[in-house]
GUKOLKOL-257307 format. One record per atom (N, C-alpha, C, O, CB): x, y, z. Coordinates in steps of 0.02 Angstrom, whole numbers, plus 50000, padded with zeros to 5 digits. Glycine has a CB too. Example, Ala and Ser with C-alpha at 12.3 -4.5 7.8 and 13.67 -1.06 7.14 Angstrom:
BEGIN
506604971650390;506154977550390;506604983550390;507124983450423;505654977650452;506424988850354;506844994750357;506455000250394;506705005750402;507044997050286;
END
This chain:
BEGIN
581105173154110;581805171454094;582065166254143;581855165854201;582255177854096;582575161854115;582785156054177;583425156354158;583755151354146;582455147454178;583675163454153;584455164554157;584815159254218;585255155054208;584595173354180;584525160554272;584535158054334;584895150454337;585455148554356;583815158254357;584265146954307;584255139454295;584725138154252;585155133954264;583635136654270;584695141854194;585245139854149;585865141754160;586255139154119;585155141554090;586155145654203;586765147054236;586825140354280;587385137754274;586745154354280;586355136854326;586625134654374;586675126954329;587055122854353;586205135854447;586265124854258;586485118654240;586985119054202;587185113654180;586045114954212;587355124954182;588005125454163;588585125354198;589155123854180;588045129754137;588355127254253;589085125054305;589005117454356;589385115654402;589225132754372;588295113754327;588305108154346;588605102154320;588815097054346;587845107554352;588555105054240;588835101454180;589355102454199;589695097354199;588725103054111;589695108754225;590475108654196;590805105954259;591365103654247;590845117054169;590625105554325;590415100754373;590705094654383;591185092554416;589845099354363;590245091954338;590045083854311;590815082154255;591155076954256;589045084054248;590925088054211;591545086754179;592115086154199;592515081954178;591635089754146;592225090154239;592815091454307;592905086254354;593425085754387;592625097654359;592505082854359;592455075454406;592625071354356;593175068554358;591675072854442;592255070654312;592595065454270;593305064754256;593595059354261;592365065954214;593625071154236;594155072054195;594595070854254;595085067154247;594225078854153;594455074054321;595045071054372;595405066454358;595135062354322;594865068654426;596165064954377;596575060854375;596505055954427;596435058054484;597105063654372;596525048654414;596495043854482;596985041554496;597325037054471;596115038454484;597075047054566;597725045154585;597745040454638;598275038354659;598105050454602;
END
């Protein structure tokens, strides 16, 4: 099982989305 792995590239993605979406202030 790579529960593991796939937990940690889901909060890398969401990560990666969260940076993006930041506002440039």
């Amino acid at each position: 099982m790579v529960d593991r792995e796939l937990e940690i590239i889901i909060l890398h993605y969401i990560y990666v989305r969260t940076e993006n979406y930041r506002p440039n202030n």
